[in-house]
GUFI-974121 format. One record per atom (N, C-alpha, C): x, y, z; residue in three letters. Coordinates in steps of 0.2 Angstrom, whole numbers, plus 2048, in hexadecimal, padded with zeros to 3 digits. Each point is the difference from the previous one (the first is absolute). Example, Ala and Ser with C-alpha at 12.3 -4.5 7.8 and 13.67 -1.06 7.14 Angstrom:
<pts>
8427E4827ALA 7FC806800ALA 804806800ALA 7FE8057FCSER 804806801SER 7FC805803SER 
</pts>
This chain:
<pts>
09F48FB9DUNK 806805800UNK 8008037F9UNK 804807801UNK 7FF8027F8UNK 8067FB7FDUNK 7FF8027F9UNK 8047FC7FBUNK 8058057FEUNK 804802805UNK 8058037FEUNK 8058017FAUNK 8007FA7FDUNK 8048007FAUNK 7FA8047FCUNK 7FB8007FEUNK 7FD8037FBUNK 7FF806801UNK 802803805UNK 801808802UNK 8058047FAUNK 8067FA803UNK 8058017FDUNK 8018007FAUNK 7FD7FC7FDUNK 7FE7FF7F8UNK 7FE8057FCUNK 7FA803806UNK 7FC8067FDUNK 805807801UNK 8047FF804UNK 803807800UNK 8078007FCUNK 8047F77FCUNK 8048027FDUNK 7FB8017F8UNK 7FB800800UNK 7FF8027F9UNK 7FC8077FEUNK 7FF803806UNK 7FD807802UNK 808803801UNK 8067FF803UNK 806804801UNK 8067FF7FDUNK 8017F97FDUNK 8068007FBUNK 8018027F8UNK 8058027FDUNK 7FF8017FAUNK 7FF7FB7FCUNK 7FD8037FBUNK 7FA7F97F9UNK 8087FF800UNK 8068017FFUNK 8067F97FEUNK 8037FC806UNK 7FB800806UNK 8027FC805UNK 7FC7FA7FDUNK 8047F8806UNK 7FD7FC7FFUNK 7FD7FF805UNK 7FA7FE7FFUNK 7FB801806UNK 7FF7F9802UNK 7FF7FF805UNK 8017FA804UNK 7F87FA7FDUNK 7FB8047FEUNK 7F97FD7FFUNK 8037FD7F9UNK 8058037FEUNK 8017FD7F7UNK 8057FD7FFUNK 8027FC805UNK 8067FA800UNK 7FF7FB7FBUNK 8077FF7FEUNK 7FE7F87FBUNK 7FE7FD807UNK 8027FF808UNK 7FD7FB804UNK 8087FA801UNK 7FF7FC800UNK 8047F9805UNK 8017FC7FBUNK 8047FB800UNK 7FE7FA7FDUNK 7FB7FA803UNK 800802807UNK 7FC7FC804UNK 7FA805805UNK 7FB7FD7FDUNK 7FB805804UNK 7FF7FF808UNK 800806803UNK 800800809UNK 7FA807800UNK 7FE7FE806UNK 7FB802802UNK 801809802UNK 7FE8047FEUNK 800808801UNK 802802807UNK 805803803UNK 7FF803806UNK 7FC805800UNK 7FC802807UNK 7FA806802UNK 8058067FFUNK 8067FF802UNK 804804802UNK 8058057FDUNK 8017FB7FBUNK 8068027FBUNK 7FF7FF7F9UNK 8048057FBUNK 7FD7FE7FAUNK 8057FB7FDUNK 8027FC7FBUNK 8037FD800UNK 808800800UNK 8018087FEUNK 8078027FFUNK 802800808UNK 7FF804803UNK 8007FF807UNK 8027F7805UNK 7FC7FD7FCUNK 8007F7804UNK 8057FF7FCUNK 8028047FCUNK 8097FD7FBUNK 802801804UNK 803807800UNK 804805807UNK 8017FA806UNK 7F97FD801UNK 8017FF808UNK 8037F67FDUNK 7FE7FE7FCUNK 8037FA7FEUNK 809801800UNK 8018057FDUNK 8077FF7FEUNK 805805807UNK 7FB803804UNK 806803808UNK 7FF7FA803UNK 7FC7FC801UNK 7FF7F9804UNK 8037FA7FEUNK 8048007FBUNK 8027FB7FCUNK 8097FE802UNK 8007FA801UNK 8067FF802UNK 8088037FBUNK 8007FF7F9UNK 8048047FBUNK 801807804UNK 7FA804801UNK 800807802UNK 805802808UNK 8007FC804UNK 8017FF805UNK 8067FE800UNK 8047FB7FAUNK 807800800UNK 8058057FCUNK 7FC8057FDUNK 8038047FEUNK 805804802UNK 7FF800809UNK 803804806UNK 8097FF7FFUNK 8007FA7FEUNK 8067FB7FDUNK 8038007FFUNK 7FE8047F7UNK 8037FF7F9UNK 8048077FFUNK 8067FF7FBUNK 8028077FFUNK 7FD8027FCUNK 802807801UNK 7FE8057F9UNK 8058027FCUNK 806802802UNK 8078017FDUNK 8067FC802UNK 7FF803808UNK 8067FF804UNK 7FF7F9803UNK 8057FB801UNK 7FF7F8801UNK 801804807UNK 8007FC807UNK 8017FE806UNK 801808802UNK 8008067FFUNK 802809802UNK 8017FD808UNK 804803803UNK 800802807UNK 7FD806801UNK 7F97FF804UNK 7FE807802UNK 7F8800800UNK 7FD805804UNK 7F77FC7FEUNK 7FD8057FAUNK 8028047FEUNK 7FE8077FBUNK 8007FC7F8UNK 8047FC800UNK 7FF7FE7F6UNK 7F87FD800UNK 8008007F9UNK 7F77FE7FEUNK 8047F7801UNK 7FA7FE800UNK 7FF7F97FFUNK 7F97FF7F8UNK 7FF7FB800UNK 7FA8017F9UNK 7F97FF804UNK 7FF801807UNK 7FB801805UNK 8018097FEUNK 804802802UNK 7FE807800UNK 8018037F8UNK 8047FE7FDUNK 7FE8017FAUNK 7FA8027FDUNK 7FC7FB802UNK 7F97FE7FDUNK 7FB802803UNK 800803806UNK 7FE807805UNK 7FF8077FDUNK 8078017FEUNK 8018077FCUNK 7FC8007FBUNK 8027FC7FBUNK 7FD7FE7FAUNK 7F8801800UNK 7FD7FF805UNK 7FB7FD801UNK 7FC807802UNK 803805804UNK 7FF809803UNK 8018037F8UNK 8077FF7FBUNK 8018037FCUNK 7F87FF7FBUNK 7FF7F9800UNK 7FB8007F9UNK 7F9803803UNK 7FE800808UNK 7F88027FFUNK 801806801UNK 806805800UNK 800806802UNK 7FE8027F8UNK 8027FC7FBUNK 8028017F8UNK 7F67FE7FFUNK 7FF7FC802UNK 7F77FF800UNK 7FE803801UNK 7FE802808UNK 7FB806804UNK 8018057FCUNK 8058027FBUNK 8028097FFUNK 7FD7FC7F9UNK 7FE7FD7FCUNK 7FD7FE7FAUNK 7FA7FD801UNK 7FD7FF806UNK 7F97FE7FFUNK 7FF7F87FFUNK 8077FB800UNK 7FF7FA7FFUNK 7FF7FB806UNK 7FE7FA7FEUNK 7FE7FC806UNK 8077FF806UNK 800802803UNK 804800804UNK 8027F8806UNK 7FB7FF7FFUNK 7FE7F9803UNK 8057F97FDUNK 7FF8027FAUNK 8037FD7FAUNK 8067FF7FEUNK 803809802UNK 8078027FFUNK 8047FC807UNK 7FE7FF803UNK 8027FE808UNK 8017FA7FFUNK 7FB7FB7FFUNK 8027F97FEUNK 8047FE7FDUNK 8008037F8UNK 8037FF7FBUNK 80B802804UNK 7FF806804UNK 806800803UNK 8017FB804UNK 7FD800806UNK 7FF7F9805UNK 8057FB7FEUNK 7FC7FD7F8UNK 8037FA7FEUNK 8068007FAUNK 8028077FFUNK 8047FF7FBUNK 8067FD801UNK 802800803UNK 8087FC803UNK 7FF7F9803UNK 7FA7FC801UNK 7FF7FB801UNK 8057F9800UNK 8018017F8UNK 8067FD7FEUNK 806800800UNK 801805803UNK 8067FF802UNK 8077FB803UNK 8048017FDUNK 8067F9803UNK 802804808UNK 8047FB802UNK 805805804UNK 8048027FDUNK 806803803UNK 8058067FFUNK 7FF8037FAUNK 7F9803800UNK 7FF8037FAUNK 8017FF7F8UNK 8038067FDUNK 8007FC7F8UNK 8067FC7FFUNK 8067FE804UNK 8027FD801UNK 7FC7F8800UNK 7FE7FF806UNK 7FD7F97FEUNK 7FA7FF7FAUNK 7FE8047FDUNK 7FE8017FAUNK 8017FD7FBUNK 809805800UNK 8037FD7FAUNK 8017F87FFUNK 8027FF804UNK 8017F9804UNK 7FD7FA7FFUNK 7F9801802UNK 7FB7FB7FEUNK 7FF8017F7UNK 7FF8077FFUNK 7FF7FE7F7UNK 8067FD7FEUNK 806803802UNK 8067FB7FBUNK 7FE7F9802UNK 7FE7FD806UNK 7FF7F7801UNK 7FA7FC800UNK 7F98047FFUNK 7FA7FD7FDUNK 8007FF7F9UNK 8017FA7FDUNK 8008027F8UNK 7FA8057FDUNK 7FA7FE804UNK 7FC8077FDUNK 8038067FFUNK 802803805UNK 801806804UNK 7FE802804UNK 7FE806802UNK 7FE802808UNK 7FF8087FFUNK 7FC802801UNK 7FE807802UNK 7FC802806UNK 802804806UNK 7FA803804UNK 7FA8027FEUNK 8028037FCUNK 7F78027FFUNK 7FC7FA7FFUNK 8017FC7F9UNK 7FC7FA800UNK 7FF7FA806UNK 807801805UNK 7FF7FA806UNK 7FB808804UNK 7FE804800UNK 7FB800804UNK 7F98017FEUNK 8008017FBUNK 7F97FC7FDUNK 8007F9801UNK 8037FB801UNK 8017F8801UNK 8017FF808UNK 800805804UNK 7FF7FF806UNK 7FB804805UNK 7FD8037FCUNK 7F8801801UNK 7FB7FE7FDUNK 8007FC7F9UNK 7FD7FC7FDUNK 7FE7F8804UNK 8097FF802UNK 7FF7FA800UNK 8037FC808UNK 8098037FFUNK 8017FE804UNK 7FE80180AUNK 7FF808800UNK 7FC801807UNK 7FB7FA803UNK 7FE801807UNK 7FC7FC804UNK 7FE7FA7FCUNK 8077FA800UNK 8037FA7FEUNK 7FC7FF7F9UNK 8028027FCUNK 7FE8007F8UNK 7F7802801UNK 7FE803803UNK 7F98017FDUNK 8028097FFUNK 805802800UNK 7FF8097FEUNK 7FD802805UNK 8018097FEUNK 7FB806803UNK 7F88007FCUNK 7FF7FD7FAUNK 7FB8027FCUNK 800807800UNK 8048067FEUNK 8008047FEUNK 7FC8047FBUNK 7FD804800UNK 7FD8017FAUNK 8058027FAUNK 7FB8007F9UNK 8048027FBUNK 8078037FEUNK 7FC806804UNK 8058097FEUNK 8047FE801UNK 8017FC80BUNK 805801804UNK 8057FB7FDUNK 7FE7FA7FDUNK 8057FD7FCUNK 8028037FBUNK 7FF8057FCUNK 8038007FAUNK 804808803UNK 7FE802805UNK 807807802UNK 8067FD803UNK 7FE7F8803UNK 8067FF803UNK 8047FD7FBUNK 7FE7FC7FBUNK 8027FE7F8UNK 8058037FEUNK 7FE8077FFUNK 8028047FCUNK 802808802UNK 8067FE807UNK 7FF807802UNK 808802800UNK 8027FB7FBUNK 809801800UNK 8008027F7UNK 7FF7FA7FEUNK 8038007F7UNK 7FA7FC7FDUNK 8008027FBUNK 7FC7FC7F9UNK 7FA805800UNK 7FB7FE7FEUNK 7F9802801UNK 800805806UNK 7FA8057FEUNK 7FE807805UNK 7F97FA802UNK 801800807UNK 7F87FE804UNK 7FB8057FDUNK 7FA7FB7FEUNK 7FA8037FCUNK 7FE805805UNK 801803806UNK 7FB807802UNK 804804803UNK 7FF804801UNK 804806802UNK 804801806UNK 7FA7FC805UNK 805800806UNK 8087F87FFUNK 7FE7FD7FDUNK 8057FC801UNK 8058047FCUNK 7FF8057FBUNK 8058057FBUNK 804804808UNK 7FC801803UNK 802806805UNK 8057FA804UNK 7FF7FC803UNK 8037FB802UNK 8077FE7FEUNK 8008007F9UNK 8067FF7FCUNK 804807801UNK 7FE8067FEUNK 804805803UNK 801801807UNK 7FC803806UNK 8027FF805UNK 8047F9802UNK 8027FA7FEUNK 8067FE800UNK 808801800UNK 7FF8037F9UNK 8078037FDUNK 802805804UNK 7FC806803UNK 7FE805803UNK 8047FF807UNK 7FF7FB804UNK 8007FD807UNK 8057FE800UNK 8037FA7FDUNK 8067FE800UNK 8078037FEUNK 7FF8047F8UNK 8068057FFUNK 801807806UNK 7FC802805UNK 801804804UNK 8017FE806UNK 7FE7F8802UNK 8037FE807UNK 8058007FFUNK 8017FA7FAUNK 8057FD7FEUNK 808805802UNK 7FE8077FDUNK 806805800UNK 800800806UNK 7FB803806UNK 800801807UNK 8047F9804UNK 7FE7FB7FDUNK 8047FB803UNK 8097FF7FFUNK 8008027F9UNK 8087FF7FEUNK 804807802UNK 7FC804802UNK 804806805UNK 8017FF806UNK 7FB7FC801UNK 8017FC809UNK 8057FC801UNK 8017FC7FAUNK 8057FC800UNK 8078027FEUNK 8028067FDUNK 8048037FFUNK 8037FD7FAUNK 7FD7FD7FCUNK 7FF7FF7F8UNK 8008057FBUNK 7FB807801UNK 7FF8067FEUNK 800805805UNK 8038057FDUNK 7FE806802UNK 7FD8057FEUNK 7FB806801UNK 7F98037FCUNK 8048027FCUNK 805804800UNK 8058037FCUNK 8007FA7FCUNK 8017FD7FFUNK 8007FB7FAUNK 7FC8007FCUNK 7FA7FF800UNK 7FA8017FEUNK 7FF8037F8UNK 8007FF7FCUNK 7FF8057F8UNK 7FF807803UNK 8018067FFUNK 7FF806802UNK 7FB8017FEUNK 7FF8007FAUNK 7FA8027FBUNK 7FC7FC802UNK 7FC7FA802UNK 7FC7FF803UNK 7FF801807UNK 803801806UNK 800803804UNK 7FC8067FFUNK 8048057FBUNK 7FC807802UNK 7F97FF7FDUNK 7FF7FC7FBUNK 7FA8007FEUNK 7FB7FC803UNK 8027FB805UNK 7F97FB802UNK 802801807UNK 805803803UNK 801801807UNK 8077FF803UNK 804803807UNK 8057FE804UNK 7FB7FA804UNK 7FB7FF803UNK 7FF7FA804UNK 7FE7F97FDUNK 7FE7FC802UNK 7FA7FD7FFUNK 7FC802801UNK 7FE803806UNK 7F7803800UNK 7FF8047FCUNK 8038047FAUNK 8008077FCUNK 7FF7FA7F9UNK 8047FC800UNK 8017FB7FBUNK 7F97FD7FDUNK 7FF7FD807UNK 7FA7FE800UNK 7FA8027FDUNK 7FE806803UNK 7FD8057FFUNK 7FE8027FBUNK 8068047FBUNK 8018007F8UNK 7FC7FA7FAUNK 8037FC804UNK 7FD7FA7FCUNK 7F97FD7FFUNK 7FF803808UNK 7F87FD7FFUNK 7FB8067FEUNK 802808800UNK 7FE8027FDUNK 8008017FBUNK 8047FF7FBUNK 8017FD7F8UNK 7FA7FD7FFUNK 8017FA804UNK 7FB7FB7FCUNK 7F7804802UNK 801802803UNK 7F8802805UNK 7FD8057FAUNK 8068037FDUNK 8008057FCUNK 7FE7FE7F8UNK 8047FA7FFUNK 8007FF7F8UNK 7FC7F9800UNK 7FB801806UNK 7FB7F67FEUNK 7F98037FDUNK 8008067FCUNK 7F87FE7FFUNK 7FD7FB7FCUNK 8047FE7FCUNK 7FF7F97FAUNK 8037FA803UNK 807800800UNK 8037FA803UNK 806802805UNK 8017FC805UNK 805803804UNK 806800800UNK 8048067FFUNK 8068037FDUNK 802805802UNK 807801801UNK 803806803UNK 8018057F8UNK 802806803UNK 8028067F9UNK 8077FB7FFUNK 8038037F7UNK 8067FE800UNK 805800802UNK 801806804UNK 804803802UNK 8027FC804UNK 7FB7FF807UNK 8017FD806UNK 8017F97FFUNK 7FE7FE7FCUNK 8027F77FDUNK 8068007FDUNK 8018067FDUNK 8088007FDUNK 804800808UNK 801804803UNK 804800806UNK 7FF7FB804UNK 7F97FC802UNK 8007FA802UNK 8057FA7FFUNK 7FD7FF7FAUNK 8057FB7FBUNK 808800801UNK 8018077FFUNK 808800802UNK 8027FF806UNK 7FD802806UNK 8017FF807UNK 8017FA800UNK 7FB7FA7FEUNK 8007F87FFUNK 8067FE7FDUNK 8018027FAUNK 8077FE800UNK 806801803UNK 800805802UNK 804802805UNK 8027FB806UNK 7FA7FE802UNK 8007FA805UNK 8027FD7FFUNK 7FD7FD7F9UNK 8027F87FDUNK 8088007FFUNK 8018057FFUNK 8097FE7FEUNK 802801806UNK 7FE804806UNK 804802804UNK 7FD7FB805UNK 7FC7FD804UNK 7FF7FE804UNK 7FD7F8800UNK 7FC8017FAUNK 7FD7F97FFUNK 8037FD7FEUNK 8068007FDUNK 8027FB7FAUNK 8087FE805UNK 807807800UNK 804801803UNK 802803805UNK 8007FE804UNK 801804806UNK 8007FB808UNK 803804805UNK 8017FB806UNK 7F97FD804UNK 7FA8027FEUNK 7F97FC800UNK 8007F97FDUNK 8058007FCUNK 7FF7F97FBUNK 8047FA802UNK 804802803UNK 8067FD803UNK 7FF7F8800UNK 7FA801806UNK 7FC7F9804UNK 7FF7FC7FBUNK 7FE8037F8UNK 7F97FB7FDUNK 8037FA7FCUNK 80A8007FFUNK 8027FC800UNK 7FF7F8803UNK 7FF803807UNK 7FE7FA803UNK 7F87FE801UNK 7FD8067FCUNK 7F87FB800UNK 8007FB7FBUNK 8038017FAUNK 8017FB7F8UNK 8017F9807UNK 8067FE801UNK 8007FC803UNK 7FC7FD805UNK 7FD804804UNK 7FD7FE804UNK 7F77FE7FFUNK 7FE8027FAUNK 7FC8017FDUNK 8017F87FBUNK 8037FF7FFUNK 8027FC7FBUNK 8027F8802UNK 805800807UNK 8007FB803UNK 7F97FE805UNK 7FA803801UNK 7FC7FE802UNK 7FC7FD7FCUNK 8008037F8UNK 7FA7FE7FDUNK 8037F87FDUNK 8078007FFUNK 8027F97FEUNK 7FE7FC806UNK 801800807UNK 7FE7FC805UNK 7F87FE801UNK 7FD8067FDUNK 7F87FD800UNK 7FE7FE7FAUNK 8058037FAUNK 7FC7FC7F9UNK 8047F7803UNK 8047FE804UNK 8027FB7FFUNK 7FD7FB807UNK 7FE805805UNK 7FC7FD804UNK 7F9804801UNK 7FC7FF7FCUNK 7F9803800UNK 7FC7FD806UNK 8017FC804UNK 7FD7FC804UNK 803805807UNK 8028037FEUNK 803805808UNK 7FD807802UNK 7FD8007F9UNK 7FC806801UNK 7FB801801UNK 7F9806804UNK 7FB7FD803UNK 7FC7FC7FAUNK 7F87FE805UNK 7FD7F97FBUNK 7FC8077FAUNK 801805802UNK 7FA8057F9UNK 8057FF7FDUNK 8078007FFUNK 8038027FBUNK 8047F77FDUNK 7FE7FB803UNK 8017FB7FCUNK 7FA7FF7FDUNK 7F9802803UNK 7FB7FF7FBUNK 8018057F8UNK 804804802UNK 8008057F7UNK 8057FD7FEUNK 8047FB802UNK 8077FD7FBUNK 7FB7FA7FEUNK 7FD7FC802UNK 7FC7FC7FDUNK 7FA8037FAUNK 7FC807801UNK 7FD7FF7FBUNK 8048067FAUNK 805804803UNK 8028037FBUNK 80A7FF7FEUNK 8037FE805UNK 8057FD7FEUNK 806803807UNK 8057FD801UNK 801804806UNK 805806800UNK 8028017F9UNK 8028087FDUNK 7FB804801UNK 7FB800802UNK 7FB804802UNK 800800807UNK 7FF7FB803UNK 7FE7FF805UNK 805806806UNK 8087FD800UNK 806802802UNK 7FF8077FDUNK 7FF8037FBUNK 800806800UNK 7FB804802UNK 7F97FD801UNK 7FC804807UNK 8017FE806UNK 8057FB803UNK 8037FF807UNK 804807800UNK 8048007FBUNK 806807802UNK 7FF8057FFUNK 7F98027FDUNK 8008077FEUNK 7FB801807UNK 7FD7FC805UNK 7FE802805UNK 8007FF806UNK 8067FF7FFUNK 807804807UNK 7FF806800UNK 802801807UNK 803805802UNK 8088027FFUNK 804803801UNK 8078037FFUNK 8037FA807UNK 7FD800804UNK 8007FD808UNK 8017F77FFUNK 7FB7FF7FCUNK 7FB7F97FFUNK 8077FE7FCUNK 8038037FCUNK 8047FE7FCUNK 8067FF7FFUNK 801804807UNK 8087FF801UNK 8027FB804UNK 7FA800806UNK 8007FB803UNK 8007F7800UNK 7FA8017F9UNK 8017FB7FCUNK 8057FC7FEUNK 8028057FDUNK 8097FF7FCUNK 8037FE807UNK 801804805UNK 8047FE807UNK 8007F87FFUNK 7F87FE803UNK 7FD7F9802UNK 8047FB7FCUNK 7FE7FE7F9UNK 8017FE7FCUNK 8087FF7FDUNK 804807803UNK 8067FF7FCUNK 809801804UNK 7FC805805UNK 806801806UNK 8007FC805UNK 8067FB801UNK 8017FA805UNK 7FE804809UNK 7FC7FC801UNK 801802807UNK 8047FF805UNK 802802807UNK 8027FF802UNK 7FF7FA805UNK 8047FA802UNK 7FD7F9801UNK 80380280AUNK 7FA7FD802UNK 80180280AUNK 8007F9801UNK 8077FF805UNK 8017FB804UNK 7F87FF806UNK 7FB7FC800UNK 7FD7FE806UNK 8037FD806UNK 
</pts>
């Protein structure tokens, strides 16, 4: 049979741009595994990380809105969809590996807690470490996925998913586009969704960025990814202007939707709920499954209890809390 990966190989180094990363010149794994015919390495990431159980509980978790009545809000499953359309639209128009961009989205949210940055906060105020998404999902493709042995991932796709919130830019460009189509996907659903909810209205909206990046989201959108498609010939960047009006838009959110407003209402009750769980497993470690007493034995069970809860579901967690804290009903036999 042909060796279809090596087709592949030859046609991203004959069709992408010299500032793509090309899949022949990976730093590679930490654990060496055998080449698929089929795929080049980016792509067996892609398909590690849609087949991976994190990925699949994603369906779960919020994005903004705890428990929304209704089937139209994102969840951080569709989130991470969008995201994922936004960035290789942002590649293909740039010539970069596209392959790349996909996984490095695939697994950006990995880490995520449930009810969003609410349970976030949460775990970092009661891990003495602290606690960031982004770093829990590098640690749960490295490690914790298919019972501590990891995805083995290769390099790049660790370090986009590392690095696709705050600190450090991921070293190649698609993880860059990553980090932008992020920002991009969330601050435009995010609005669609707090109009749905009747939290905002468009009229709302800063004017002045309205008329400059768009009245919709799709206009919105639009704007933005042409910016970037427009200003990446050296490194990936939108013009000032549109970064200027971005920026503002973002705050606008932040004050108005992210921070206070009737979105927020629930998260009151996540502190709690979040909080009385992790004291019941840091005080009974023995009730939690046997992967996660094995990590309180070699790494301590402040670790262990905070990857029990950051990989929950919104569901798994409330339920939990139910089991564990609401009296049941006692039936005469």
């Amino acid at each position: 049979m042909e060796n279809i990966r090596e087709r592949l190989l030859a046609a991203e180094k004959a069709g992408l741009s010299p500032r793509a990363q090309l899949a022949a010149d990976t730093k590679g794994r930490k654990r060496p595994e055998e080449e698929c015919t089929m795929r080049t390495c980016y792509q067996k990431d892609r398909d590690k990380i849609l087949h991976c159980k994190s990925f699949r509980r994603l369906k779960q978790k919020t994005q903004v809105f705890i428990s929304p009545e209704g089937d139209h809000y994102r969840t951080r499953l569709t989130h991470t969809l969008e995201v994922m359309q936004i960035a290789r639209t942002i590649s293909r128009a740039l010539r970069l590996n596209e392959d790349l961009t996909e996984a490095i989205a695939m697994g950006h949210d990995l880490g995520h807690t449930p009810f969003g940055h609410a349970g976030e906060r949460a775990l970092r105020a009661l891990n003495p470490g602290g606690f960031t998404h982004y770093e829990q999902g590098a640690r749960v493709v490295e490690y914790l996925e298919r019972n501590l042995q990891g995805l083995n991932l290769t390099a790049e796709v660790i370090d986009g998913i590392r690095n696709h919130t705050k600190g450090p830019w991921p070293s190649t460009l698609e993880g860059k586009v990553v980090r932008y189509a992020d920002r991009i996907a969330y601050i435009n659903h995010d609005i669609e969704d707090a109009v749905t909810g009747g939290i905002l209205c468009e009229k709302d909206l800063p004017a002045d960025c309205t008329a400059y990046l768009g009245h919709s989201k799709s206009e919105r959108i639009t704007s933005l990814i042409t910016s970037m498609v427009e200003n990446s010939a050296e490194d990936i960047a939108m013009d000032r202007q549109t970064a200027y009006y971005f920026e503002k838009l973002h705050s606008f959110m932040y004050r108005n939707v992210y921070t206070e407003s009737a979105a927020k209402v629930e998260e009151k009750k996540v502190d709690k709920l979040i909080a009385e769980l992790y004291a019941y497993y840091s005080k009974n470690p023995d009730k939690m499954p046997e992967m996660y007493q094995k990590i309180a034995v070699a790494e301590g069970t402040d670790r262990a209890v905070t990857d029990y809860i950051q990989g929950m579901s919104d569901d798994f967690a409330s339920h939990t809390f139910e089991n564990i804290f609401i009296p049941k009903a006692w039936q005469i036999k």
